[in-house]
N, C-alpha and C positions, 0 to 999 in steps of 0.2 A: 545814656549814662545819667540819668535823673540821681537826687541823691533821697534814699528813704531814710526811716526810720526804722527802727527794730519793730520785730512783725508782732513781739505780745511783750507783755508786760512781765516781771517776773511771779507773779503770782498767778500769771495765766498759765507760762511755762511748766510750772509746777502744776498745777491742773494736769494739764494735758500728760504732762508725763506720767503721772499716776493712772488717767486714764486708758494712757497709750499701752503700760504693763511693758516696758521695752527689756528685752534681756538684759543681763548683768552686764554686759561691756559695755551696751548702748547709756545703761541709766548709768555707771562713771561716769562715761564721756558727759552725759549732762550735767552730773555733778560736777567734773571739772572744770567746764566752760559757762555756766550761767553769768559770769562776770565776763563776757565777754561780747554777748548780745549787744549792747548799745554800741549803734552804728557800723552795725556789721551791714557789709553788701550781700548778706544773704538776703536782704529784703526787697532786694529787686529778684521778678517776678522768673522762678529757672521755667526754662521753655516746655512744653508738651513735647515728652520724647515717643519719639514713632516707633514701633517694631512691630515685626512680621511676626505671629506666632510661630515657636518650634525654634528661631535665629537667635543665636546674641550678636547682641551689637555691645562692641568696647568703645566707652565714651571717655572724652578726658575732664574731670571733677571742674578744673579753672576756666571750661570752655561754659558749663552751664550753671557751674556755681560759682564764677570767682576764685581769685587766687587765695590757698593757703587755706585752703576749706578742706577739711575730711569727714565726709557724710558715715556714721554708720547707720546701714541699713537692716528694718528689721524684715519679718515673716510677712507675706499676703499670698492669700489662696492661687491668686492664679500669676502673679509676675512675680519674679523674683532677681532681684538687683543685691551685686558682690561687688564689693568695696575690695580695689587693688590698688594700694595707696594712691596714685595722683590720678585711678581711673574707676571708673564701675562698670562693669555688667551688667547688661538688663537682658532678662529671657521672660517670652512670657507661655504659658504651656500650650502644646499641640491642642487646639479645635479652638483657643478662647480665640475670643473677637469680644471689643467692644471698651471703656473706658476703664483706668486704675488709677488709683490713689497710693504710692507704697510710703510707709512712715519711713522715714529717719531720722538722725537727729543728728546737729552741727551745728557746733558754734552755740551752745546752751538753751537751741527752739528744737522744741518738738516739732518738725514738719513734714511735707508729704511731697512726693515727686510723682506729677501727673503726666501719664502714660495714657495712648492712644495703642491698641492693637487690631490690628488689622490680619488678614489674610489673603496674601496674594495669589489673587487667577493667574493659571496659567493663558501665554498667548502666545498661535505661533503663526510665523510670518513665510513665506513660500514664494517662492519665484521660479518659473520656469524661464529656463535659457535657450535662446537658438542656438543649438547646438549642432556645429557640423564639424566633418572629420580633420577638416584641414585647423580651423581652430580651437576644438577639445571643450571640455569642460570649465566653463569661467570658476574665479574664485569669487564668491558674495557674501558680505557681510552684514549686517543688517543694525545701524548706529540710531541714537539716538536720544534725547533727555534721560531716560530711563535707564543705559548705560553710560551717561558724562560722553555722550559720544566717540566712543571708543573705536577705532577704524579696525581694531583686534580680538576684541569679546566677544563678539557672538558670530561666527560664523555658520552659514547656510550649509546644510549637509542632502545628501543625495539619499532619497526615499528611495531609492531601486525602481523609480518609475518614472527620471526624466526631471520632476521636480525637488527644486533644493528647497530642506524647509529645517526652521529651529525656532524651538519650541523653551521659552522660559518666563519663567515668574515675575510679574512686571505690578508694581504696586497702584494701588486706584486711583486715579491722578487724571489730567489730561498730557500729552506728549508729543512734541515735533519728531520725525525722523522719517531716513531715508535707506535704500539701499543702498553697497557700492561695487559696480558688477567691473571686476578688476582696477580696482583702485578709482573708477569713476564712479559719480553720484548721479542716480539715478530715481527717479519716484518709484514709488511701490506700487504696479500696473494691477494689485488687485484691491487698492482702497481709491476711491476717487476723492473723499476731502485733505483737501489742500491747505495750505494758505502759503504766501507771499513770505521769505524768509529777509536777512537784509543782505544776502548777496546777490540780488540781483533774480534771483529763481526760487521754486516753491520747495516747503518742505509737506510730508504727508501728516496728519492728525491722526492720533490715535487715541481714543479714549477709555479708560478700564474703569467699570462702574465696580462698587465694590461686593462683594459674595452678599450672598442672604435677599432677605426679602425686602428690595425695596430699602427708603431711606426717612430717617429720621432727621429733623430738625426740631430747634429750639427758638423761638418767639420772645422778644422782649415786650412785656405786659404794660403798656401805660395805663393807670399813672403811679408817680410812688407815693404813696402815703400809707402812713402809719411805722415809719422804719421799716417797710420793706417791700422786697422788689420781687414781682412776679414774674414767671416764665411759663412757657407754654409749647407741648411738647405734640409735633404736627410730621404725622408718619403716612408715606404716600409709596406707590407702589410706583415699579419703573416706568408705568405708561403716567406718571402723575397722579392719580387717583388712590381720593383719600383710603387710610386705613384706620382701623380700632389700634388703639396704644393704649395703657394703663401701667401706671407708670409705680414702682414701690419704692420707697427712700433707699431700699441698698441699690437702686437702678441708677442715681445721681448721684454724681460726686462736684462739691463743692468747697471751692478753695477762696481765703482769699491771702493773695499772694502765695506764699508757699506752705497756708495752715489751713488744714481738714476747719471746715463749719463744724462746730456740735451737732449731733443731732438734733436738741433742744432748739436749736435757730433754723428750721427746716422743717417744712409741710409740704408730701405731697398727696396731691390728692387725684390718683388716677391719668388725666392730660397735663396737670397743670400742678409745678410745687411753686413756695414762697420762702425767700430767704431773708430770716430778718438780722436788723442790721443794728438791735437792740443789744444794749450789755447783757452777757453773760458769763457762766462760771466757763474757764477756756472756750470764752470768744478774744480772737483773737484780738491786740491794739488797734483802732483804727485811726488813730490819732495819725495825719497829714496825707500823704499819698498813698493811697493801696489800688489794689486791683479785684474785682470779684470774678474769679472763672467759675464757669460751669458747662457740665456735659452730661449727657445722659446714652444708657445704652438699655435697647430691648429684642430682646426675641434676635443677639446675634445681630443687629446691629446698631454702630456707632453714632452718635449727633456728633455734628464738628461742634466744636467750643464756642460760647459766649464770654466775651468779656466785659465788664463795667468799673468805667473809673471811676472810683472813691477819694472825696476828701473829706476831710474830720467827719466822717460816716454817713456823709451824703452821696450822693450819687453826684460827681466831678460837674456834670448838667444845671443840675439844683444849687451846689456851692457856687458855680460862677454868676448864676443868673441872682443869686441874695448879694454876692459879695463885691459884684465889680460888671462895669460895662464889657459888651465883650470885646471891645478893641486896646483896652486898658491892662499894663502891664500890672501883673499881682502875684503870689505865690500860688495861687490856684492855676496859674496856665503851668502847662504841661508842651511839649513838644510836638505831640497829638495837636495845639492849637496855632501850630505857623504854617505861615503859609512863604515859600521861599523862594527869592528873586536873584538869580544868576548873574551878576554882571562880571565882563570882561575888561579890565581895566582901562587897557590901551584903548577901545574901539569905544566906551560911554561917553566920557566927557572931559575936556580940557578946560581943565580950572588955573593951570600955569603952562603958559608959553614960552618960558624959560629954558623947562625941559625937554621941548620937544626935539633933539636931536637926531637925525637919521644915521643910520647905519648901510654902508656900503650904498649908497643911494643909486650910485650908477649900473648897480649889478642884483638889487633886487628888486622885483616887482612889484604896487603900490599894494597888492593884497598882502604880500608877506610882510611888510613893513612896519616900524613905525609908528602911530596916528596921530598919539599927541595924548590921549585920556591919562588920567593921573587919580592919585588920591584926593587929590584938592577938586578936581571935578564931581568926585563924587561925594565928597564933603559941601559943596556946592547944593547939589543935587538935596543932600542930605536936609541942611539947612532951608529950603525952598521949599519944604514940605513934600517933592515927588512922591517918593516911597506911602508917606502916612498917607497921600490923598487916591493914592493906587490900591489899598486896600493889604497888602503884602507887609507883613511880618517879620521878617529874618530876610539876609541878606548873604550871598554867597558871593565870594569876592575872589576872584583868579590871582593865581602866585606873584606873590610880590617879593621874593627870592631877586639878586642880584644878578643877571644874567649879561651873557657875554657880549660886548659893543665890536662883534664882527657879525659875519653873516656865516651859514653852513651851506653845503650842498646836501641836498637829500638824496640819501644813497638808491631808491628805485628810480628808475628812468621816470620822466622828463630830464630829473639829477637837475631842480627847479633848486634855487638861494630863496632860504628864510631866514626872518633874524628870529630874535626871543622876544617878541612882545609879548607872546602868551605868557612869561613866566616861566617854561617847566624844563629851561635848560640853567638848576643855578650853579653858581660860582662858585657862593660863599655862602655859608650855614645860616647868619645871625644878621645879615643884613639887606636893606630894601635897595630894590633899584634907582637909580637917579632919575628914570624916567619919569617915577610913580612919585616920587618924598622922600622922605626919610621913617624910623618908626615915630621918634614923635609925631608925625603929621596922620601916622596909621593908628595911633593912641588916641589920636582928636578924632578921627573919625570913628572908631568904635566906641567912645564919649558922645559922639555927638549923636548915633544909635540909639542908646542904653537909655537917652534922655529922650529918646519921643517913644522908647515901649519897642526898640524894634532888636531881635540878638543877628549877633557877626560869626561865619563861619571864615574861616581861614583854610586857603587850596593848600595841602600838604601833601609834599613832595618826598615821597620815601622811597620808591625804586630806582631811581638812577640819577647821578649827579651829570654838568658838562664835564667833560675831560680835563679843563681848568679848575676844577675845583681843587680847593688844598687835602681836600679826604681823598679824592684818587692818586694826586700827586703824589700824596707824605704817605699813602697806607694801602697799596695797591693790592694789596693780598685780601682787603676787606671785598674785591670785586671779582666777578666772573669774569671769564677769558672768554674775549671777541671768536677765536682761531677753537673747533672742537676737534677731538684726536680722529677726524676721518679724513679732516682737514677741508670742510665746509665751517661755512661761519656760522655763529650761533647768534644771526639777528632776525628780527621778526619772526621767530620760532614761536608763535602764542602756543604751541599747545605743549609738542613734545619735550619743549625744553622752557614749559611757564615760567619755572620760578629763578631762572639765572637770563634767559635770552636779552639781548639788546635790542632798543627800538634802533638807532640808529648807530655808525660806528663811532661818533662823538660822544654819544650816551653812556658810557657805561654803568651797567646793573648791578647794584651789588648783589654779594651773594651770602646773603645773613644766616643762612643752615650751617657755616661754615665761619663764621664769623660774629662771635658775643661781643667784641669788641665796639663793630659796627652799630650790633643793635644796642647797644647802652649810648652811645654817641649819637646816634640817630634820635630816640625817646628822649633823650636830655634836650636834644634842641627842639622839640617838639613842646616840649614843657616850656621851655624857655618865649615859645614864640606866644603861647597862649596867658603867662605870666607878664611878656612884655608889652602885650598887644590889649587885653583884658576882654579879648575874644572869647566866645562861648562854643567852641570845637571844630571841627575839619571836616572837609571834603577831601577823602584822600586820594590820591592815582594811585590809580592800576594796580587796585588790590589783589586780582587776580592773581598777578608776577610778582606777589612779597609771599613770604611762607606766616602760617598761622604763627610761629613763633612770636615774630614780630608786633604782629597785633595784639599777642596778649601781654608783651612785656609793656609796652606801649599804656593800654589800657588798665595793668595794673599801677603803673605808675601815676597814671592818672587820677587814678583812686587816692591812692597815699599822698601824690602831693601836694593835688588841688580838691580836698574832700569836701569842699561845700558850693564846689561852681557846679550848676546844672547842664554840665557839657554832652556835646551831642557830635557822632562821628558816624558821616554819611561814607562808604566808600563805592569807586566807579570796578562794574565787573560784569565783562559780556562772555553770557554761558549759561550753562545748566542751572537750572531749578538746584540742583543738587553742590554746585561749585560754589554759586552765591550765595547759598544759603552757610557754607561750610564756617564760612566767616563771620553770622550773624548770629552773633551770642554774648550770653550778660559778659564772659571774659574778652571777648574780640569787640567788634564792633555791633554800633544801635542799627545801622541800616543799611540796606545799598539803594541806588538805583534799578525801581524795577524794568530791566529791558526787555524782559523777554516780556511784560504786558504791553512794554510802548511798541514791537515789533508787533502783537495783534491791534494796537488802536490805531498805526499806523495802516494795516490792512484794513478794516474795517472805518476807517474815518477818512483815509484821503485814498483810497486804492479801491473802492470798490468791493472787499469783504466782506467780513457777516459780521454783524454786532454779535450774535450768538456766539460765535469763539473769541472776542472779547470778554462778554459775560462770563465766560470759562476761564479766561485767563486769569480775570480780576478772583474767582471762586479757586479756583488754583494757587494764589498768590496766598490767600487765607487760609489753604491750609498748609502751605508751606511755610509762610515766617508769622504764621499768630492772624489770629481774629481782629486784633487790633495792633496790627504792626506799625511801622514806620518808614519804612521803605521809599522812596520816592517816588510819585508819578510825577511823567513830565510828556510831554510834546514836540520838544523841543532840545536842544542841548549845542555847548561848542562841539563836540565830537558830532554830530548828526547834519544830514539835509534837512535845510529848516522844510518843517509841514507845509507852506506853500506849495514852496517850488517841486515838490513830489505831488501836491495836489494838483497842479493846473500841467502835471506829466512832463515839465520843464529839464526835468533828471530822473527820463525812462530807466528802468532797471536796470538794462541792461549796457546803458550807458557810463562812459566815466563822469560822474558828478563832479569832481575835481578839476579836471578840464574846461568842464563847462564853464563852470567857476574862475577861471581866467580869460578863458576864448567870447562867453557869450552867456553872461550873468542874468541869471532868470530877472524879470519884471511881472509883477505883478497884474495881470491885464485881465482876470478872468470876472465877470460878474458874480457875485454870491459866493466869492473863495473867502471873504472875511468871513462873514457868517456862520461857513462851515468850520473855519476857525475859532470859533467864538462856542461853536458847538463840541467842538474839541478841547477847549479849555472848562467848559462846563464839566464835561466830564472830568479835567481832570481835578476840580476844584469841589466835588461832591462823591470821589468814590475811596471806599478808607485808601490810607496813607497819608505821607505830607505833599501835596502839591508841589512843584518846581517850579517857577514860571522862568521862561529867559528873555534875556532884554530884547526888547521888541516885540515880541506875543503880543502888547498889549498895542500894538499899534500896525499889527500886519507886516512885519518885516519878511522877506523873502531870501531866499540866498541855495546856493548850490553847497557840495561838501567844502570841510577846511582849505583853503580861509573864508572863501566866498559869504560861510556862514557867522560869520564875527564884522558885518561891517558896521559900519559908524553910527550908534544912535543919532536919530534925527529927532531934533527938538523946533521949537516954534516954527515958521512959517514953513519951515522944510514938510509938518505934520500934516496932512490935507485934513480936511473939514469930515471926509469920511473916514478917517485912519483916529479923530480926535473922537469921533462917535463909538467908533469901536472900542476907545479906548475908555470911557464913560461905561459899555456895558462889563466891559472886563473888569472894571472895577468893581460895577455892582454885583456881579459873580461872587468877587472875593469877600466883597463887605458881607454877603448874603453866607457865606462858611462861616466868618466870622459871630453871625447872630445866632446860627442854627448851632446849637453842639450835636443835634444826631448827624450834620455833616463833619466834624471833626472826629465824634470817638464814641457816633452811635454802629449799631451791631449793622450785616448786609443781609440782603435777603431778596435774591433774584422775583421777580414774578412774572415776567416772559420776555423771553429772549429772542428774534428770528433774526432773518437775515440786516433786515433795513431799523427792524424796533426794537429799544431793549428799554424795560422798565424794573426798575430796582426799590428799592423802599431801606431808610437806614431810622434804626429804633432807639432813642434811648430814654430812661426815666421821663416820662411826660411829656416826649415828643417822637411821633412819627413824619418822618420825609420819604417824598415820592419824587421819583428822579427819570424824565420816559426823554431818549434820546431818538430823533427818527432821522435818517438817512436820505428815507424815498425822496420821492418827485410830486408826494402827493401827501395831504394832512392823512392822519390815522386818529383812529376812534379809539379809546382805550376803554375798557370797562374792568371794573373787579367785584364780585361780589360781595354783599353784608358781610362782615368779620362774625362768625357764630358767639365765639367771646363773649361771655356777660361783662368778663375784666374790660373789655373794648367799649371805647366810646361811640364806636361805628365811625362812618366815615363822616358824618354829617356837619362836624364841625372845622372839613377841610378845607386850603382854601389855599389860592395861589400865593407862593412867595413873594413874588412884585407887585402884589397886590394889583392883579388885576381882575375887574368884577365878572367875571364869568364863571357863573357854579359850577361845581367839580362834586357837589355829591347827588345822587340819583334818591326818588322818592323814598326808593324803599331800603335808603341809608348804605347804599353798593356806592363806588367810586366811578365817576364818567367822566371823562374828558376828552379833549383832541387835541394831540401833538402836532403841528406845525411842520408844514413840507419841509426838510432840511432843519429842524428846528428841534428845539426841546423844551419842558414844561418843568419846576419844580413848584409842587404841593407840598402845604405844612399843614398838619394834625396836633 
């Protein structure tokens, strides 16, 4: 939720609308609303909308445009999008494939809503059954990403020859799933790649390349000069192998933000156009933050989108490096530039021993417990320079909601007593626990942030209050019923009953589809908490189990009544490509956590998998929430088995992690697990998104699942001399994001991916990085050929990030290096 400016001036508007010729409703409505453009949220960026040709898709207006927006839409040859008041239709015609621009207009801008069409392969899936007389024909169904895993959509049908098989339209993507041959989960015994899912067993990969010949991509051109930025258009056949492209100006469409480029600011010339970034007649305002997309389509098929961040018409790369250090707070950072640090209140640091009280002490166990950390510890911490000398930018801080001074039973067996040190069972709406402070002392610590450059997110708690709370007590109709009419209970239900089930029977959910009440009372205090606190947005739970409503009341609210804080809302949600994504839009939420990539960096960094279906995960993630999303990568997390103790195989699969975590608490004993750790933070601290870090990463912390994985930060002597080295390179990691912007908010661009090596390269205006992670047991050689480019510098002037002196470009101006057994290399250009 950045805040823009209005995307053109009013004499640009006027341009363009004369140029645009928009029917007589459309040019009213513009004549109605040109007074209304300044500070409208229509100038944050609406998303590339996806469709199938031949399908509509019904979209709701406040999801992509904001609330209170009514787009009218005019004529384009091949997509046609219908305004149904708070929705639109987008169709785009049977055979097209490939990019669109369609005009409308809203809110007094002539602008364009960029569309991506595709054409989905069919793919079908077959399994033959043992089938004998005494147990008949099994029932199979066939789940996975591509159906939000549906245990009822797609069922397996009988060819009349023994094998069951179904056959449907599945869009170009990469996809986990399985069979279920009577209700159980099975692999699908005619693909053999795999990967590691996180319950313990594998799901099958499926990959759907898209129709047509082969694929296009777009290249960002160093360097920028002359106001403008080149691209480069690099089209290769499914074995990889180059092709001829020739490229004509109706082939690109170029936006920035949500307005068509002129033609006039646009050359292309066969592989390669140029967009300049000079005034013109309907160029749009570039005055503060904008965004430049671009895509191109040929011959039938699509480029995914490039993005570039702009400020006052530079390239966001070029503005920081004139205007400010890059670890230096200024109005040129962007969100795009944090990098974010996890801490868990109770378990960081005790800054007051006053507070430390236990709860039921004789009856809970010291993991569920207690520890003593406060806000004053981390105001401590604050103070002490930790954070600024660790390299980390934003700061993610666990609910400080007032929770109950008993203990519960956890309703699955062991039926194990926890208390609420986590925060996420609260009380009462508007106030902080005694463990932690009070808000004045939560006030001084997001002051005492704001003053070394660093922003505060606040854990918000919207799905379910303790049963002590005065909202359940005084307004119980605002919540779902524990008891469903089968007369089973509706807890831990994640899928069939997402958006009401309870976590536990103290928990209760509300149920906000059912209840406006709730969500106005809810969003007030949410307002309230970010007004009281001077916090810069939320990490929310279990967005998953709240209904979109909520997030857009929420989020509209947030517009209106904090219009000039640059607030950001991260929310937690394990699922589909297609569930998490559902929620990630200008009217809902900036981002979630990406889990379905940490479930492949997990296979492939501590398990033995491939970096090549990482590589795919991180190219899947891009084209599911943007070129340059926000999403968070992480390694780590309070909900997860910390990355150790799954690395050194301490919490097998197929084991209970939990248990371990009480009975027989992983130690860290293995040789070369930091390093592989330090190799897993690289990656997460160089590939687009915002970084996560959580407390301890930077020092090797180990741990089995909750709680095991929230123990005590260890500070001085507790640190070993190897835990304090590590903690030195992890730094330099972060400082090294910090200096590079093509690591924050340059374009990706795979350049070979296998099992043990994945080498990636991120572009932006006059900077390219080279990023080669290796796995094996053994150093690997990389090479790349001379860049044909005359716009290219060649590689010649590349050279290690840590500056260390070992050449990395080859005579004949090709790139060479060696990746490091277990190790990884970053080159700057």
């Amino acid at each position: 939720m950045r805040p823009f400016l209005p995307l053109a001036s009013l004499a640009a508007l006027i341009l363009l609308a004369a140029c645009a010729t928009p029917p007589a409703d459309s040019t009213a409505a513009l004549a109605d609303a040109v007074t209304d453009a300044p500070g409208d949220p229509l100038a944050e960026p609406v998303p590339v909308v996806r469709v199938v040709a031949g399908r509509a898709d019904t979209l709701l207006v406040q999801d992509w445009m904001g609330a209170d927006v009514r787009p009218v839409f005019e004529s384009h040859a091949d997509v046609s999008v219908e305004s149904l008041g708070d929705r639109f239709v987008v169709r785009a015609r049977d055979g097209f494939s490939g990019v669109a621009a369609v005009p409308y207009v809203a809110r007094g801008a002539a602008l364009a809503l960029p569309v991506n069409v595709s054409v989905e392969p069919e793919v079908t899936f077959a399994f033959t059954p043992d089938v004998t007389a005494a147990s008949g024909a099994p029932e199979v169904f066939v789940i996975g990403g591509f159906n939000d895993w549906s245990r009822t959509a797609d069922p397996l049908e009988d060819r009349g020859d023994g094998t069951l098989a179904r056959t449907r339209p599945v869009a170009p993507g990469r996809y986990e799933y399985k069979l279920t041959v009577d209700g159980a989960e099975v692999l699908d015994p005619a693909n053999a790649e795999t990967a590691p899912n996180p319950f313990g067993d594998f799901n099958n990969i499926l990959v759907v390349e898209p129709p047509g010949e082969g694929r296009l991509g777009l290249r960002l051109l160093p360097p920028f000069t002359e106001d403008q930025i080149e691209f480069e258009a690099l089209r290769t056949d499914r074995e990889g192998a180059p092709m001829e492209v020739d490229l004509e100006p109706e082939d690109v469409v170029a936006l920035i933000g949500n307005v068509r480029i002129p033609d006039e600011a646009m050359e292309v010339h066969g592989t390669e156009f140029l967009i300049g970034l000079r005034p013109l007649p309907g160029m749009p305002d570039l005055t503060g933050h904008r965004v430049l997309r671009v895509a191109a389509s040929a011959g039938g098929v699509a480029s995914d989108w490039r993005e570039v961040l702009l400020y006052n018409g530079l390239p966001l790369a070029n503005a920081q490096a004139e205007g400010r250090a890059p670890e230096a707070s200024g109005e040129t950072e962007t969100w795009h530039d944090q990098i974010i640090y996890q801490v868990v209140l109770d378990r960081f640091a005790n800054g007051d021993p006053t507070n430390d009280a236990r709860v039921d002490p004789d009856s809970v166990l010291a993991p569920a417990q207690y520890h003593g950390g406060d806000l004053a510890g981390l105001r401590q911490k604050l103070r002490e320079g930790y954070f600024r000398d660790l390299g980390v930018t934003a700061l993610w801080i666990s609910p400080v909601y007032d929770n109950p001074n008993h203990s519960e039973v956890e309703f699955p067996p062991p039926h194990r007593r926890y208390t609420g040190y986590h925060g996420y069972w609260p009380i009462a709406p508007r106030k902080v626990d005694e463990h932690l402070g009070d808000i004045g002392l939560l006030r001084e610590v997001v002051d005492e942030a704001h003053a070394q450059g660093l922003r505060v997110l606040l854990d918000f708690v919207a799905n379910h209050t303790h049963e002590d709370h005065p909202y359940f007590r005084e307004n119980r109709d605002w919540f779902g019923t524990l008891e469903l009419p089968d007369g089973s209970l509706n807890l831990r239900r994640w899928d069939d009953y997402r958006l009401t089930t309870w976590f536990e029977p103290y928990l209760p959910s509300f149920d906000y589809s059912a209840s406006p009440e709730a969500v106005e009372q809810m969003t007030s205090d949410a307002v309230w908490w970010l007004q009281a606190s001077g916090a810069d947005g939320f990490r929310h739970d279990a967005v998953k189990h709240i209904p979109s409503l909520f997030w857009r009341r929420l989020t509209q609210r947030l517009h209106e009544e904090l219009p000039d804080r640059d607030l950001f809302q991260i929310g937690e949600t394990f699922g589909s490509h297609a569930l998490v994504g559902s929620y990630v839009r200008p009217g809902q939420l900036d981002a979630q956590f990406e889990f379905n990539q940490y479930d492949a960096a997990i296979s492939g960094l501590a398990r033995g998998g491939s970096l090549a279906a990482l590589a795919g995960a991180v190219e899947e993630g891009l084209r599911q929430y943007g070129p340059l999303h926000l999403m968070g990568n992480l390694l780590n997390s309070h909900d997860k088995t910390r990355f150790l103790a799954i690395l050194e195989n301490d919490t097998p699969p197929e084991a209970d992690a939990v248990q371990i975590g009480f009975d027989n608490p992983p130690v860290r004993d293995q040789a070369g697990s930091l390093a592989r750790l330090e190799l897993g933070l690289a990656y997460v601290l160089t590939v687009p998104g915002v970084p996560v870090l959580y407390y301890g990463d930077e020092i090797g912390m180990t741990g089995a699942a909750d709680p095991d994985n929230r123990r005590d930060m260890r500070w001085g002597a507790d640190v070993t001399p190897e835990e304090r080295a590590h903690r030195a390179r992890v730094s330099q990691l972060a400082r090294l994001r910090q200096r590079l912007p093509a690591l924050r908010h340059g374009t990706y661009e795979t350049m070979q991916a296998s099992e043990t090596l994945w080498v990636f390269r991120r572009d932006s205006p006059g900077q390219t990085v080279v990023v080669a992670l290796n796995t094996g047991a053994e150093p690997v050689r990389f090479t790349a050929p001379p860049e044909a480019n005359p716009a290219s510098s060649g590689w010649g002037g590349a050279r290690d990030a840590f500056d260390e002196p070992a050449r990395v470009a080859s005579d004949d101006g090709g790139l060479r290096f060696t990746v490091p057994a277990g190790g990884y290399r970053v080159l700057v250009r």
